[in-house]
N, C-alpha and C positions, 0 to 999 in steps of 0.2 A: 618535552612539554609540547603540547598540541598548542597550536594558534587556537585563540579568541574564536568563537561565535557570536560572531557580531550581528546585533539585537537591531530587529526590522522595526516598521511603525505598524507595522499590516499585514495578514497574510489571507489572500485568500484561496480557498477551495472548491474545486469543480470536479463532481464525482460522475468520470465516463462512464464507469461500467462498476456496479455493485448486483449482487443476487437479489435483489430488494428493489419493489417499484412501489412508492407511498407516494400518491400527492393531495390525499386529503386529511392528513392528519394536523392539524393545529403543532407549531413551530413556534421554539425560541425568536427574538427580532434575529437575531444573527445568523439564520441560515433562512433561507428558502429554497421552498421546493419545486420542483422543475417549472409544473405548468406556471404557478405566480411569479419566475424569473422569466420562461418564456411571454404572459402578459406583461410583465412590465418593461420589458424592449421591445415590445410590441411587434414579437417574433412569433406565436401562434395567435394567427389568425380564427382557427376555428379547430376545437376540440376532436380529435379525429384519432382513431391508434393510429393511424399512418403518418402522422404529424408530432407523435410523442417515442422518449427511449425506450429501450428494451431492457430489461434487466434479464442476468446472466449469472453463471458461476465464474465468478472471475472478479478483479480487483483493477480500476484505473483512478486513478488522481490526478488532476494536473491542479501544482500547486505552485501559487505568486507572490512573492515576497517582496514590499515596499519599502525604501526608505530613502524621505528626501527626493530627488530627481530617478533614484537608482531603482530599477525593478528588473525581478530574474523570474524566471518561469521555469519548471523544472514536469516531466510527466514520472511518472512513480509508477512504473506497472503499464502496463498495455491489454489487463483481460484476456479472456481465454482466445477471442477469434477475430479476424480483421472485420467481418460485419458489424459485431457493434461499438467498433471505433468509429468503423465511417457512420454506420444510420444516427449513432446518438453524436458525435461531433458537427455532422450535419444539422441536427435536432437542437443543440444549443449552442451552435451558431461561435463555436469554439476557434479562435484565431491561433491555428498550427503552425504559423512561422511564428509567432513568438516563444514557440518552446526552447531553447536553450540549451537542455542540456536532458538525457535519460538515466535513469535510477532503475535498474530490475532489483527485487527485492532477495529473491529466489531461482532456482531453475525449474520451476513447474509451469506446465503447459498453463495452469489457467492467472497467470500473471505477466504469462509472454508470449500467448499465442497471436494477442495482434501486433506484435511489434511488429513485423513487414511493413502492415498497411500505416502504422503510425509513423513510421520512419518515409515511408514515401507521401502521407498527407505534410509531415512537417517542411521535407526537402522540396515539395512543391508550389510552397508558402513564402520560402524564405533564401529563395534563389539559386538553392540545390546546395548550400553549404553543409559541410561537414554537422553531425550532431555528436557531439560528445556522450559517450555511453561507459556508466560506471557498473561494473560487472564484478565477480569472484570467479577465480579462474572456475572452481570446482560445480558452477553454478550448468556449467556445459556437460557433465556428466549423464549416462542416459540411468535413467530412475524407474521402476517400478514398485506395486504393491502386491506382497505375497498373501492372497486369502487363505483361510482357512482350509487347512487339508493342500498346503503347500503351490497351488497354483499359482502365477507369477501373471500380472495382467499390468503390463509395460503404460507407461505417462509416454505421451505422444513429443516428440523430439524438440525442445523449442531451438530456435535458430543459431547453430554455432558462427564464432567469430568471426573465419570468412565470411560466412555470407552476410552477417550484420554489417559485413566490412563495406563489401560489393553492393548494399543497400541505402551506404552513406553514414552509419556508424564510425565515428570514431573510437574504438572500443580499448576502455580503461581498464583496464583484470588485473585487480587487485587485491588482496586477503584484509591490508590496512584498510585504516579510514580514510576517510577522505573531507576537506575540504573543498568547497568550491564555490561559484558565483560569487565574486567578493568578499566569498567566508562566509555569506550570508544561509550556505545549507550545507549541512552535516552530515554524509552517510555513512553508517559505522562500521567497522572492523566486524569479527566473529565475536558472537557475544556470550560469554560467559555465563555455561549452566549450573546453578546453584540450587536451586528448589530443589527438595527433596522428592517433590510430585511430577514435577515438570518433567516428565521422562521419557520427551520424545516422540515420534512417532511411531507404533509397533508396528512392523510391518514392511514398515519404509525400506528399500533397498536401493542398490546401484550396478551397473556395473562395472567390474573389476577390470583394474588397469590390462589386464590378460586380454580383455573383448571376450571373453568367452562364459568366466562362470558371475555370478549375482553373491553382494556381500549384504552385510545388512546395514542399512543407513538412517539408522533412527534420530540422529540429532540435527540433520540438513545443515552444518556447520555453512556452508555457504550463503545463509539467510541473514539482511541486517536491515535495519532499520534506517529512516531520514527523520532528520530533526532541524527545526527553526526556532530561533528563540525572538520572541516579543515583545518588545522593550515595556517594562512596569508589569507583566504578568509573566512570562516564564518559556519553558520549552514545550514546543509540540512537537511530540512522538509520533512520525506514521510509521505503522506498523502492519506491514500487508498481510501477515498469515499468521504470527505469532508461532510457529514449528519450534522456538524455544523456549516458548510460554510467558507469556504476556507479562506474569511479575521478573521473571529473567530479564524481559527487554527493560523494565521501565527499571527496576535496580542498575542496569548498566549504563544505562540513562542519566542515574541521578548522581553515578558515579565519575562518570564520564564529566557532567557537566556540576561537579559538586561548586555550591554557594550561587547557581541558578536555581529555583524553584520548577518543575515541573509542571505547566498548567493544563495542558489537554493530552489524550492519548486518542490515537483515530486511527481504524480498521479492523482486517480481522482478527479473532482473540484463539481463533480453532479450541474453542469447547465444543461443539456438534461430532455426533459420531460415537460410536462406541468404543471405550477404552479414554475418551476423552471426557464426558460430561460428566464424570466422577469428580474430576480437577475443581468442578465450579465451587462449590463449597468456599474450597482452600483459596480458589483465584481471588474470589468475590473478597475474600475476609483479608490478604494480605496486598488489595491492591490499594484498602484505606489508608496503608501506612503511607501514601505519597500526597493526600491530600489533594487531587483533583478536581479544580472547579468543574471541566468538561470531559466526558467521556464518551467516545462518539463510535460505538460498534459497528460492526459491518458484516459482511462475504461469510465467512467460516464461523463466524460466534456463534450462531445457533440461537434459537428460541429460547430455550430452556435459560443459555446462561443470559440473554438480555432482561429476561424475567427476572431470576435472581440478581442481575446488577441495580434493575429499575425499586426493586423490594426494598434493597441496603441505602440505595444512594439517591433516589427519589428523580423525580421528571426532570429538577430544574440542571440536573449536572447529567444524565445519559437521553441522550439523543441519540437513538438509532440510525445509521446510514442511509442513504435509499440512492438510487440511479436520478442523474439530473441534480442533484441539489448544491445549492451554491451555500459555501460556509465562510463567514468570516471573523475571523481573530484580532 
């Protein structure tokens, strides 16, 4: 039996790095978007690009979890490059020693390429201590994509475990789940492919324990998900890239956490792309069976399927992501 996920009063969200820069679209009260957080601490002084984030192909969260006297800060992803950790951590004025603890979701460059520089903004916040880093061993493996007509065009190396070591990492490589910060966050085990459509990424390879030839790696078995639960409304699912398909995650989700309700699902869903935006349909139609007040897309979702989510499930439950925006639960 897994210990209790123990239910916060608060959680909130600050999104480093998403592919998405909006800050004039009209917003639910519970999030705001960068520049009216940066006005209301009174941290942009004068509208200027040099003064606002960047948005990227890439995925960072850094998410806080309250309850009572207790609060735990956790970053989820580090985006594809140590630039826009630092310009947008600079830009919203993000206090890196209270991060705690790191979660990689994945082994792909664009959710780990700025760990370095996150791991040396955190350790230089909070007096060079150790940061806990929860990992899948398999997550260090080197990946590429075989295009069409067999060509093989390699994912750029994200940092193995020495050097996360030699950077201040304390690195947890694990296949289990995991509990952690007073139970208060959840990162999961390898998540159980069941959809009949969910089939992966085509294409996806690795290389083989040999170091020499390329196998095929379409189900990225090393991807899992973090989850909070919040007391009187339910679990929130982040979900950096969905490579097992977004009703796969939140079914193991519901399974995992059976007789807690499911309240929010947040990041990317990877419907964009070809051989992927066929799935929307099917996603769209059996992610009603969870009954979702908030669904908050990101990174990899793609147009197309925010479209189709916005059609099914209306403005008041899908709030699309964007770089800079603060969310609270």
């Amino acid at each position: 039996m897994s210990p209790p996920l123990n239910a916060v009063e608060r959680v909130e969200v600050q999104v480093l790095v998403d592919n998405v820069t909006d800050n004039l679209s009209t917003l639910p009260k519970d999030i705001t978007h960068e520049w009216a957080y940066l006005l209301r601490g009174g941290f942009l002084k004068e509208i200027a690009g040099e003064h606002i984030c960047c948005a990227c192909h890439g995925l960072s969260l850094i998410i806080t979890a309250k309850s009572g006297d207790t609060t735990h800060t956790v970053l989820f992803d580090s985006g594809p490059e140590g630039y826009a950790v630092i310009r947008n951590g600079a830009r919203l004025y993000v206090d890196f020693g209270a991060i705690e603890a790191i979660v990689l979701s994945h082994g792909h460059w664009d959710h780990a390429g700025g760990m370095l520089a996150a791991l040396d903004l955190i350790r230089k916040s909070n007096g060079g201590r150790e940061v806990p880093f929860y990992a899948h061993p398999e997550m260090f493996r080197k990946r590429a994509v075989q295009r069409p007509g067999g060509m093989l065009v390699p994912y750029k190396q994200i940092p193995d475990p020495l050097t996360l070591i030699k950077n201040g990492a304390g690195v947890i490589s694990s296949a289990a789940e995991q509990f952690f910060q007073s139970d208060m966050f959840y990162a999961s085990g390898e998540i159980p492919r069941v959809t009949p459509y969910e089939t992966g990424y085509a294409g996806h390879v690795r290389l083989a324990e040999d170091g020499k030839t390329w196998e095929p790696d379409p189900w990225i078995m090393d991807e899992r998900f973090l989850a909070v639960n919040v007391k009187d409304k339910g679990v929130i699912v982040f979900t950096a890239c969905s490579h097992a398909g977004v009703v796969n995650v939140l079914r193991h989700a519901a399974e995992v956490f059976d007789g807690i309700p499911l309240y929010a699902v947040m990041g990317g869903f990877h419907l964009s792309g070809p051989g992927m935006e066929e799935r929307i349909i099917d996603t769209v139609r059996d992610m009603k069976e969870f009954g979702l007040p908030r669904i908050v897309p990101g990174h990899c979702t793609g147009w197309r399927a925010v479209t189709a989510l916005v059609n099914e499930f209306g403005e008041d439950i899908i709030v699309p992501s964007a770089v800079g925006r603060y969310h609270v639960f």
